[in-house]
mmCIF file of the N, C-alpha and C atoms, coordinates in Angstrom:
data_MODEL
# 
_entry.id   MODEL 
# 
loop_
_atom_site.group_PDB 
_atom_site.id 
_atom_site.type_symbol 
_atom_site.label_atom_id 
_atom_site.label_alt_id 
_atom_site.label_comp_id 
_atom_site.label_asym_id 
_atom_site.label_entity_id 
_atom_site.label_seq_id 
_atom_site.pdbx_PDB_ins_code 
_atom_site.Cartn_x 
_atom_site.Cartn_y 
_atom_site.Cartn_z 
_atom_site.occupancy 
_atom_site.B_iso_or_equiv 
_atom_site.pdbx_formal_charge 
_atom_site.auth_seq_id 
_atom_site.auth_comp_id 
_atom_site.auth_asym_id 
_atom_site.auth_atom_id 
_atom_site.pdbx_PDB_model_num 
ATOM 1   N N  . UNK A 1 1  ? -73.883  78.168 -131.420 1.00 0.00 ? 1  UNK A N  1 
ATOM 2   C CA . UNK A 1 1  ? -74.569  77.448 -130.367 1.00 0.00 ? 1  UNK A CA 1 
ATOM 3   C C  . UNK A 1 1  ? -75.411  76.352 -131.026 1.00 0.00 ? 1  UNK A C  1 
ATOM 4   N N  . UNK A 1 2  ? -75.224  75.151 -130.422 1.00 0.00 ? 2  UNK A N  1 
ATOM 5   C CA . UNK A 1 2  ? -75.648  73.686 -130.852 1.00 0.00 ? 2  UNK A CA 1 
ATOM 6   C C  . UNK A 1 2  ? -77.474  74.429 -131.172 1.00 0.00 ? 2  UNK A C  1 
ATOM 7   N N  . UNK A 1 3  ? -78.348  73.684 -131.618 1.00 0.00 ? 3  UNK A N  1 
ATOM 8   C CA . UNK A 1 3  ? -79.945  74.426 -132.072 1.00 0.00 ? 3  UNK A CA 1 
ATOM 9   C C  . UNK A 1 3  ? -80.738  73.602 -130.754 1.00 0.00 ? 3  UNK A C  1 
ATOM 10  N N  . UNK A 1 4  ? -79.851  72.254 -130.202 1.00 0.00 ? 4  UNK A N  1 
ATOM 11  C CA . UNK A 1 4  ? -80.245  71.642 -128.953 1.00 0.00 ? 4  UNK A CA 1 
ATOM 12  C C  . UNK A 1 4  ? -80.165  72.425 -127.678 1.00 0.00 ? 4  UNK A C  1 
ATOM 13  N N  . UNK A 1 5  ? -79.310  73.519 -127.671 1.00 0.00 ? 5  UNK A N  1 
ATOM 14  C CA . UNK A 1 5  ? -79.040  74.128 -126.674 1.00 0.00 ? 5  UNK A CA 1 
ATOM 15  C C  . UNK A 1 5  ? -79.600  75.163 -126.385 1.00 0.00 ? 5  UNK A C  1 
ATOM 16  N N  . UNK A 1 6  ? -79.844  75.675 -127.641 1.00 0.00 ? 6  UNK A N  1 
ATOM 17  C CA . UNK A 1 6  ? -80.858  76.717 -128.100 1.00 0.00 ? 6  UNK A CA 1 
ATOM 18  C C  . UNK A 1 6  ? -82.225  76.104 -127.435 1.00 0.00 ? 6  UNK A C  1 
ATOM 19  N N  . UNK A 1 7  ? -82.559  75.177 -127.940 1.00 0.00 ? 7  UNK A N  1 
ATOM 20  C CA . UNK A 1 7  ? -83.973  74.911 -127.787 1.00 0.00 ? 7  UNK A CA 1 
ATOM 21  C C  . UNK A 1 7  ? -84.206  74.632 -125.973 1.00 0.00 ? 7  UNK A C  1 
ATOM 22  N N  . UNK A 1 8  ? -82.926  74.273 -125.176 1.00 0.00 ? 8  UNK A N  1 
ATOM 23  C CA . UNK A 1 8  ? -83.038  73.995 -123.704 1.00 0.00 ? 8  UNK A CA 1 
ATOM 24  C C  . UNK A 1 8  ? -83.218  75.164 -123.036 1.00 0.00 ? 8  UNK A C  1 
ATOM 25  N N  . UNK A 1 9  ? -82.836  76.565 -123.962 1.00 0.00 ? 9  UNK A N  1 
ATOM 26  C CA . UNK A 1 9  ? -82.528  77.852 -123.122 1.00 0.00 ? 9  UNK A CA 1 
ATOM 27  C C  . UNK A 1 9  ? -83.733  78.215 -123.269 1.00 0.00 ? 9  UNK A C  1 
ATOM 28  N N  . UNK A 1 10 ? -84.618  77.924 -124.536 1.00 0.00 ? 10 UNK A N  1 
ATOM 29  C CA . UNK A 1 10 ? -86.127  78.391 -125.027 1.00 0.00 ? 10 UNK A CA 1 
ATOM 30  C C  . UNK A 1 10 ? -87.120  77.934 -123.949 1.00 0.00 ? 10 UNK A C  1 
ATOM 31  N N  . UNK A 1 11 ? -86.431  76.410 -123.679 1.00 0.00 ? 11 UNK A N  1 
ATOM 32  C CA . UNK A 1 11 ? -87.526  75.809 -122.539 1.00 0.00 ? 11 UNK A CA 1 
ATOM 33  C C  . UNK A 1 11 ? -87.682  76.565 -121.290 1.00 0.00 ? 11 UNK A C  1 
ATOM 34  N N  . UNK A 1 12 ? -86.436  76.764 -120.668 1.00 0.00 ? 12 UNK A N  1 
ATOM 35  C CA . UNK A 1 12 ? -86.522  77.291 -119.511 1.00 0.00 ? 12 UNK A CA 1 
ATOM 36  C C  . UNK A 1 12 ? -87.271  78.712 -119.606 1.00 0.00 ? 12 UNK A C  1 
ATOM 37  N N  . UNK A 1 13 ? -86.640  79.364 -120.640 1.00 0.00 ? 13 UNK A N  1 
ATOM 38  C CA . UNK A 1 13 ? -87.311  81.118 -120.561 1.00 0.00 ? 13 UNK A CA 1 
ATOM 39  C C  . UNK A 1 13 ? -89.015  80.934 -120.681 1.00 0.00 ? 13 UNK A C  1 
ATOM 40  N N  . UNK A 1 14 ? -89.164  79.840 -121.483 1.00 0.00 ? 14 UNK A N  1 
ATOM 41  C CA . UNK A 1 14 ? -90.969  79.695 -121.293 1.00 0.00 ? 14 UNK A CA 1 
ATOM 42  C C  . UNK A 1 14 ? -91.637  79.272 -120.120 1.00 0.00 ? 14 UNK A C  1 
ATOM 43  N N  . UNK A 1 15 ? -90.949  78.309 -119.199 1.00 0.00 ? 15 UNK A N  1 
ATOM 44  C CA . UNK A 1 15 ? -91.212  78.157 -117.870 1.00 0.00 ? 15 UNK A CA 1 
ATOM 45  C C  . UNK A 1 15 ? -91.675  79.417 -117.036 1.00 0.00 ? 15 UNK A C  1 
ATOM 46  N N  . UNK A 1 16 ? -90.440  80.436 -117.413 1.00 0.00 ? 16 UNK A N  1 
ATOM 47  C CA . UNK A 1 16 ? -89.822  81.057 -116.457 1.00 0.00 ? 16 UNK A CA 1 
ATOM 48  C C  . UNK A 1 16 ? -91.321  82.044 -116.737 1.00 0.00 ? 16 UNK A C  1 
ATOM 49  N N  . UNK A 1 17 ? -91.408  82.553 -118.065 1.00 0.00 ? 17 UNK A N  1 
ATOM 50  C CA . UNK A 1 17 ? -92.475  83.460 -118.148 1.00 0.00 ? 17 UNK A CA 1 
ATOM 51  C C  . UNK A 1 17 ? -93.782  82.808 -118.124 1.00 0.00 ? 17 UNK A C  1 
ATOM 52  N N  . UNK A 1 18 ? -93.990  81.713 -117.952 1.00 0.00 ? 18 UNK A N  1 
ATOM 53  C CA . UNK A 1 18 ? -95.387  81.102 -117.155 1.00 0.00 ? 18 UNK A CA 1 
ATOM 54  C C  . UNK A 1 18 ? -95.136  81.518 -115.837 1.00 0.00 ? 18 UNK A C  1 
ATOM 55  N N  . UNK A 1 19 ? -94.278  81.278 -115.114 1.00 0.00 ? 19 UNK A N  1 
ATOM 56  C CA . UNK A 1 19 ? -94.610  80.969 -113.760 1.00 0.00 ? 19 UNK A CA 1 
ATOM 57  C C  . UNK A 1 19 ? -95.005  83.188 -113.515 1.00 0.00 ? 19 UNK A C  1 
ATOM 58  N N  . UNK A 1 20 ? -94.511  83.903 -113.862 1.00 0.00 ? 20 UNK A N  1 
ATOM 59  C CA . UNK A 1 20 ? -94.297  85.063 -113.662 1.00 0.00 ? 20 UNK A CA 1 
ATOM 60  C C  . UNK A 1 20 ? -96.074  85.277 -113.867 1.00 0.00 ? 20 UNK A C  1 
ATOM 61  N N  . UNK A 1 21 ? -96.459  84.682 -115.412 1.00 0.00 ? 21 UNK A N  1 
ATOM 62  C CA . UNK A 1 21 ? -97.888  85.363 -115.752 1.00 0.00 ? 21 UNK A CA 1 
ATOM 63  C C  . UNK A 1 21 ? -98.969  84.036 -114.741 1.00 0.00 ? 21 UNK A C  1 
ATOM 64  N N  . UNK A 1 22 ? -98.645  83.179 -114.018 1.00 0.00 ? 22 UNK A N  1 
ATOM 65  C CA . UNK A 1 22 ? -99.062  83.016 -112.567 1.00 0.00 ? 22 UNK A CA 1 
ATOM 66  C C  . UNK A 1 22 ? -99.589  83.482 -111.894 1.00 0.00 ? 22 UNK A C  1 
ATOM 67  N N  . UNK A 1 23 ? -98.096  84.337 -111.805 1.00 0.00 ? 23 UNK A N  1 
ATOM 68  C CA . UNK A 1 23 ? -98.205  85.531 -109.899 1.00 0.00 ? 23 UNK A CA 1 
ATOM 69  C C  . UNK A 1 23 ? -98.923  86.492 -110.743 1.00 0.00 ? 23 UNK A C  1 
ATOM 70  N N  . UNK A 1 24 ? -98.639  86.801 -111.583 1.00 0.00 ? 24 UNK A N  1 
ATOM 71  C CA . UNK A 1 24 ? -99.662  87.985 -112.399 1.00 0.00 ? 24 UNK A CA 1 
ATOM 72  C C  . UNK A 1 24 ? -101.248 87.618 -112.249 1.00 0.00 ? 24 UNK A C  1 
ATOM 73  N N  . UNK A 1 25 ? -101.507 86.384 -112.369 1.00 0.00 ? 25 UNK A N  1 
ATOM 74  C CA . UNK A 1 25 ? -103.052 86.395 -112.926 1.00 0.00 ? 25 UNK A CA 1 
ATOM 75  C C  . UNK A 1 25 ? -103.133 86.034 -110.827 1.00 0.00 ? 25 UNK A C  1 
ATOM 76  N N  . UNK A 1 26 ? -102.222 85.356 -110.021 1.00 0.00 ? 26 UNK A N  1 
ATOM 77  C CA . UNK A 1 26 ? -103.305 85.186 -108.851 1.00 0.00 ? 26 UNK A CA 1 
ATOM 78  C C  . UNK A 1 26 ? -103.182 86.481 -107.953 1.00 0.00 ? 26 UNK A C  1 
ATOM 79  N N  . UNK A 1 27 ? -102.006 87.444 -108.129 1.00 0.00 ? 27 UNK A N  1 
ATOM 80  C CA . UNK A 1 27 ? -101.698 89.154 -107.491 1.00 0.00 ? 27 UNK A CA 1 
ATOM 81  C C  . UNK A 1 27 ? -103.345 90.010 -107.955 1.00 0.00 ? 27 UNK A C  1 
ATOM 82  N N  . UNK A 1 28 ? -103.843 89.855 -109.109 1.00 0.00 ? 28 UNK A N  1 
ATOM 83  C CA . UNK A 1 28 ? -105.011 90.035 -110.058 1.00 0.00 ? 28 UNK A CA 1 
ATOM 84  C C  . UNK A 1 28 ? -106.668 89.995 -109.068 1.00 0.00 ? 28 UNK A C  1 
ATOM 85  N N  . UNK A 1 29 ? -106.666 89.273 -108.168 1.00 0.00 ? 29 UNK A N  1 
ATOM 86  C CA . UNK A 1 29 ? -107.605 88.750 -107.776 1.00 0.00 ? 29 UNK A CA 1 
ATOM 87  C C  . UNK A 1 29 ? -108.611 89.318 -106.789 1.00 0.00 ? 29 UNK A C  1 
ATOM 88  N N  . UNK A 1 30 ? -109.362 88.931 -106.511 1.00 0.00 ? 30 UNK A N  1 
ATOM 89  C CA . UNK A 1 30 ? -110.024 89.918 -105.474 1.00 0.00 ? 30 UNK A CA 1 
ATOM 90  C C  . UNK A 1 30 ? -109.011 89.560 -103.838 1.00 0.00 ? 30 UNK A C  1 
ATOM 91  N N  . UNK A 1 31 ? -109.072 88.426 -103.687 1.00 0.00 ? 31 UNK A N  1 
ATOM 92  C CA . UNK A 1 31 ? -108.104 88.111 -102.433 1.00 0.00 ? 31 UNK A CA 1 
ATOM 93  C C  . UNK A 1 31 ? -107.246 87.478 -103.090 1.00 0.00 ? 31 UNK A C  1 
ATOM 94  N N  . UNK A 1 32 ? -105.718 88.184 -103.318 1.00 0.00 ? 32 UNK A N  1 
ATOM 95  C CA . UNK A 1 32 ? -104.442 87.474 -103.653 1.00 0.00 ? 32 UNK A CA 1 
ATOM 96  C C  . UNK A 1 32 ? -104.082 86.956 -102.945 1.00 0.00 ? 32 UNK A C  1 
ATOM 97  N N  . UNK A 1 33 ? -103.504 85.389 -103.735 1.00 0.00 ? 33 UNK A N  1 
ATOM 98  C CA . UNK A 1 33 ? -102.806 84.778 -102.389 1.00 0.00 ? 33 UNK A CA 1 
ATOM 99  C C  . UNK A 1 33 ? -101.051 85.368 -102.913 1.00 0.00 ? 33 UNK A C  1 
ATOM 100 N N  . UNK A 1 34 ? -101.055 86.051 -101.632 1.00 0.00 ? 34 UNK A N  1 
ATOM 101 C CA . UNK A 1 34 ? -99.613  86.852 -101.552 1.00 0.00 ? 34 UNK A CA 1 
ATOM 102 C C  . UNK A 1 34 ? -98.410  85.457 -101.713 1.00 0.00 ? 34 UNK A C  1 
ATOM 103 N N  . UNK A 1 35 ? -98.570  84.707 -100.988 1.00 0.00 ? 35 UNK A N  1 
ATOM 104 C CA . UNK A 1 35 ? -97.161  83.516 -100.435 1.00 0.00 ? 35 UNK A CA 1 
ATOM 105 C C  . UNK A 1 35 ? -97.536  82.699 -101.856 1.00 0.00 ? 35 UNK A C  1 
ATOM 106 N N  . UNK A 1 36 ? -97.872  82.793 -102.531 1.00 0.00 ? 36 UNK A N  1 
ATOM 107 C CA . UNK A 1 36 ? -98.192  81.852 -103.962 1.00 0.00 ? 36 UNK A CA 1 
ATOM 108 C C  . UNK A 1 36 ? -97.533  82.398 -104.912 1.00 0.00 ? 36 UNK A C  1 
ATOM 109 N N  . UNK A 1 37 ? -98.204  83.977 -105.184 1.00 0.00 ? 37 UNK A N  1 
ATOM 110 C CA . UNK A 1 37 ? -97.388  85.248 -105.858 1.00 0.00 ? 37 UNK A CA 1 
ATOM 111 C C  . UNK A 1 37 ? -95.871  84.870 -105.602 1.00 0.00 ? 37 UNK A C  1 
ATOM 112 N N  . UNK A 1 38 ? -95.756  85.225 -104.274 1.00 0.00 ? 38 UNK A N  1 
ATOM 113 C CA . UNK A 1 38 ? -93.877  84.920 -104.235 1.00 0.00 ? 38 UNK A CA 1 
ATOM 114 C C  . UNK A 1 38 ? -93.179  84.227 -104.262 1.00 0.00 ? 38 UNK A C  1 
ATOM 115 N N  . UNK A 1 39 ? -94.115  82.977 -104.304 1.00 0.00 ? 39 UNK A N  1 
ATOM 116 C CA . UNK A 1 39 ? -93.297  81.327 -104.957 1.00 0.00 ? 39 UNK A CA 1 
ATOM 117 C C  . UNK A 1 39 ? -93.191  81.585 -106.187 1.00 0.00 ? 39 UNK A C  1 
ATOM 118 N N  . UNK A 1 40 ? -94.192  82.011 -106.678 1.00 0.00 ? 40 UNK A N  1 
ATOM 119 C CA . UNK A 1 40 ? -93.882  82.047 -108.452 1.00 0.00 ? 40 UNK A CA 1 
ATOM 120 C C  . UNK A 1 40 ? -92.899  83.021 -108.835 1.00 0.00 ? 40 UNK A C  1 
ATOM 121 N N  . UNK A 1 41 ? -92.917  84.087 -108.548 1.00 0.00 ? 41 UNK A N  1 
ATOM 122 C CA . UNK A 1 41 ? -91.804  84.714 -109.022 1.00 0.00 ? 41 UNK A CA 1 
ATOM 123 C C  . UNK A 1 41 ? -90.660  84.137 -108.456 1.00 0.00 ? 41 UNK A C  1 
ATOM 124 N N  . UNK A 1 42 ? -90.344  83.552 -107.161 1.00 0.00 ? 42 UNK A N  1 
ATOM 125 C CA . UNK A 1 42 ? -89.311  83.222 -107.162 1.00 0.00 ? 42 UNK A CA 1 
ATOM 126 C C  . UNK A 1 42 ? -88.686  82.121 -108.520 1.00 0.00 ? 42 UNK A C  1 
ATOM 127 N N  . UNK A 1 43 ? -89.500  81.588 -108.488 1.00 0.00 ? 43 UNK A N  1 
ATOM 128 C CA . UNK A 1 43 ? -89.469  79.792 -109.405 1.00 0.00 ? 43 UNK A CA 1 
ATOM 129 C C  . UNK A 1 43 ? -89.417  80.672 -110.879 1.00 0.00 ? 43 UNK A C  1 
ATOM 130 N N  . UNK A 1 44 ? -89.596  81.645 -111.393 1.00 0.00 ? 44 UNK A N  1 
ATOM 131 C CA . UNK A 1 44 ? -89.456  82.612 -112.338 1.00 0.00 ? 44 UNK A CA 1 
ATOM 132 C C  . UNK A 1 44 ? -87.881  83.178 -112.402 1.00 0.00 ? 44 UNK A C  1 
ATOM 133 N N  . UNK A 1 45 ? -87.805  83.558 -111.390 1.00 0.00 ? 45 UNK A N  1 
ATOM 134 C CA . UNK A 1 45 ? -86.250  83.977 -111.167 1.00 0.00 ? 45 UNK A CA 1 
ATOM 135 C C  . UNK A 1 45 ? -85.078  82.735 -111.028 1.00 0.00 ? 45 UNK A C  1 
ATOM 136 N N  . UNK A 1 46 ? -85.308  81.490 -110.610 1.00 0.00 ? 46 UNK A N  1 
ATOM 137 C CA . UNK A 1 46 ? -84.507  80.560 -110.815 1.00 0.00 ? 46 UNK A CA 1 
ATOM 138 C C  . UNK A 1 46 ? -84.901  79.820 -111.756 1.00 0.00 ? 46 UNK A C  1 
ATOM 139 N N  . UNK A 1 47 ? -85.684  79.947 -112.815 1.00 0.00 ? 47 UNK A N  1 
ATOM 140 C CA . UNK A 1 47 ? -85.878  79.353 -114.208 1.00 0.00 ? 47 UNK A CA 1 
ATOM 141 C C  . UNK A 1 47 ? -85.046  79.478 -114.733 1.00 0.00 ? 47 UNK A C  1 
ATOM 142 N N  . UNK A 1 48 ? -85.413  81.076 -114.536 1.00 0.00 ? 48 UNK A N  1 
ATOM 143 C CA . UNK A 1 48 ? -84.419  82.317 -115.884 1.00 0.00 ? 48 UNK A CA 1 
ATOM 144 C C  . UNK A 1 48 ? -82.789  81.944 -115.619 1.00 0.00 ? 48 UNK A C  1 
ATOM 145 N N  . UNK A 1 49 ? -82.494  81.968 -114.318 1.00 0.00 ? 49 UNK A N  1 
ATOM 146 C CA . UNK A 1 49 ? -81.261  81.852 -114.145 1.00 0.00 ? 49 UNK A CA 1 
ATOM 147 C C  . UNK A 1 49 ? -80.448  80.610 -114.830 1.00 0.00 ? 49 UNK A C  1 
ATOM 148 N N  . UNK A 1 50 ? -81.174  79.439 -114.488 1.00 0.00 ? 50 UNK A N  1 
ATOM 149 C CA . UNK A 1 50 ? -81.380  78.135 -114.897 1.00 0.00 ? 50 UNK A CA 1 
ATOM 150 C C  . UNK A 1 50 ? -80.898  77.668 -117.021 1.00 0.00 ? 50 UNK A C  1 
ATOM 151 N N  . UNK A 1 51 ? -81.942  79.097 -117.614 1.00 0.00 ? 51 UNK A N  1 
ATOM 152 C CA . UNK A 1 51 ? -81.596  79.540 -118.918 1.00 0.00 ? 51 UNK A CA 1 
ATOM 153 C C  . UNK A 1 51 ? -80.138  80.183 -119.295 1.00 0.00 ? 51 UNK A C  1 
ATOM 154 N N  . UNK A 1 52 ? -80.120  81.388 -118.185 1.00 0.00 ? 52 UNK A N  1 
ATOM 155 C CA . UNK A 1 52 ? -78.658  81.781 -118.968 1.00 0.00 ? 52 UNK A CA 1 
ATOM 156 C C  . UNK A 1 52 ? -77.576  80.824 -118.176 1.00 0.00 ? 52 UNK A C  1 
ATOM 157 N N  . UNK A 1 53 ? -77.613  80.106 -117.485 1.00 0.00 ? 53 UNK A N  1 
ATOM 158 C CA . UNK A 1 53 ? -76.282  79.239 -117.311 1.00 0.00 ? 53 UNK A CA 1 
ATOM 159 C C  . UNK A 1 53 ? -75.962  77.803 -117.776 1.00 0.00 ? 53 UNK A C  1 
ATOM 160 N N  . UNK A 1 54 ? -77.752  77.611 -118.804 1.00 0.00 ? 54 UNK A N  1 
ATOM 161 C CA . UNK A 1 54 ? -77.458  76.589 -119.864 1.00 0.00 ? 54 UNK A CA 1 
ATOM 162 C C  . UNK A 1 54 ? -76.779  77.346 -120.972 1.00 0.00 ? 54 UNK A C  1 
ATOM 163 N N  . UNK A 1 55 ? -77.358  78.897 -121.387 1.00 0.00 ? 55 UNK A N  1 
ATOM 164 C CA . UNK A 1 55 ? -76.695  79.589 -122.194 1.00 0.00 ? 55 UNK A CA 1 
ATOM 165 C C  . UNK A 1 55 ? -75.332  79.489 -122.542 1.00 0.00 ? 55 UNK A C  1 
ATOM 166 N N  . UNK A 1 56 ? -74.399  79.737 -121.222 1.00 0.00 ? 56 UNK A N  1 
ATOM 167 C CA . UNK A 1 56 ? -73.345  79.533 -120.705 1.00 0.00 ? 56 UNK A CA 1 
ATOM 168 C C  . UNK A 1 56 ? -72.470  78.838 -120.324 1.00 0.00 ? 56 UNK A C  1 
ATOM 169 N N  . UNK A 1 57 ? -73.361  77.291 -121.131 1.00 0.00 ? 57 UNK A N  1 
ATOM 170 C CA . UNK A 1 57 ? -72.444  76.308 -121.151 1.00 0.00 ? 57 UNK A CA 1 
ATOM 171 C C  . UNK A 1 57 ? -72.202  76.032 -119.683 1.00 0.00 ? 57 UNK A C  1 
ATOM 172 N N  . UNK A 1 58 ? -72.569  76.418 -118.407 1.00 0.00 ? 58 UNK A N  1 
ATOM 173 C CA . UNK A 1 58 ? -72.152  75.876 -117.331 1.00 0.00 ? 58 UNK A CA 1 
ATOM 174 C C  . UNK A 1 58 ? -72.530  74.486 -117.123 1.00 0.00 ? 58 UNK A C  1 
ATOM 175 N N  . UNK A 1 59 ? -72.172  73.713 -116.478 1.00 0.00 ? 59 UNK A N  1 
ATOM 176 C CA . UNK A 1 59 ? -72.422  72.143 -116.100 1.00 0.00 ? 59 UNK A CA 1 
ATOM 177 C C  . UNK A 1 59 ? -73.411  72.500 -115.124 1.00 0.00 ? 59 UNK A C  1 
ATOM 178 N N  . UNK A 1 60 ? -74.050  71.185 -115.141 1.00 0.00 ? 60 UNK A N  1 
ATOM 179 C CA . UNK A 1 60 ? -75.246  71.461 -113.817 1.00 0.00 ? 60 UNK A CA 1 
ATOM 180 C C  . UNK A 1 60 ? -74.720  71.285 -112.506 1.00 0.00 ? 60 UNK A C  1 
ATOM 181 N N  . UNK A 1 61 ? -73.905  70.316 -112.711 1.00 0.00 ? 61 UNK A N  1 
ATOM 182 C CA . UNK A 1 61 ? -72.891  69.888 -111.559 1.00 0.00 ? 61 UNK A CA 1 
ATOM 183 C C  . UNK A 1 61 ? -71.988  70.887 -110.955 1.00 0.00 ? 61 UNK A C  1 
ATOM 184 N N  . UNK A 1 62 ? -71.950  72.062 -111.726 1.00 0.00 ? 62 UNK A N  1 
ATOM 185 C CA . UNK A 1 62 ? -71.144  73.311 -111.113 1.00 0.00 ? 62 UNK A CA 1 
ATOM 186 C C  . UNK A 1 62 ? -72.153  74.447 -110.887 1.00 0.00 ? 62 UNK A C  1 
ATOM 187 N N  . UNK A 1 63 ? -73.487  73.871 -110.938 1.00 0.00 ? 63 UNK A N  1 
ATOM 188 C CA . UNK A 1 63 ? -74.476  75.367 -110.573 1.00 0.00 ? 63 UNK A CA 1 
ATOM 189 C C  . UNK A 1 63 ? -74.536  75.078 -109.403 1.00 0.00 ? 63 UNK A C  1 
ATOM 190 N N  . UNK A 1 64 ? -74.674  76.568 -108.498 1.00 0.00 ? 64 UNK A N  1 
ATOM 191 C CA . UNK A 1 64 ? -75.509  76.214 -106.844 1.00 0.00 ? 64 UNK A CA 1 
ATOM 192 C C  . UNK A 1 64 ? -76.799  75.545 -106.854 1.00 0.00 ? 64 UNK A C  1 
# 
């Protein structure tokens, strides 16, 4: 695997685990904002995804 491709899959997985320690720190709170929490994990879950189908050599043009 190219070390460029490597480094695009690194980007996304670091996104992905910001947005997660997010919903972590605002779920944390005295009043969580719940609908914030579940944007972030969502945007966590289509990071990650985002990572393994650069992994995977998929085209962007062929992702949903």
């Amino acid at each position: 695997m190219p070390p460029e491709q490597v480094e695009e899959i690194r980007a996304w997985l670091i996104k992905a685990a910001r947005d997660l320690e997010a919903a972590r720190r605002l779920i944390e709170t005295e009043e969580p904002l719940l609908d914030i929490v579940v944007y972030h994990c969502q945007q966590s879950i289509e990071t990650a995804i985002k990572g393994f189908l650069t992994s995977e050599r998929i085209p962007e043009e062929a992702r949903p």
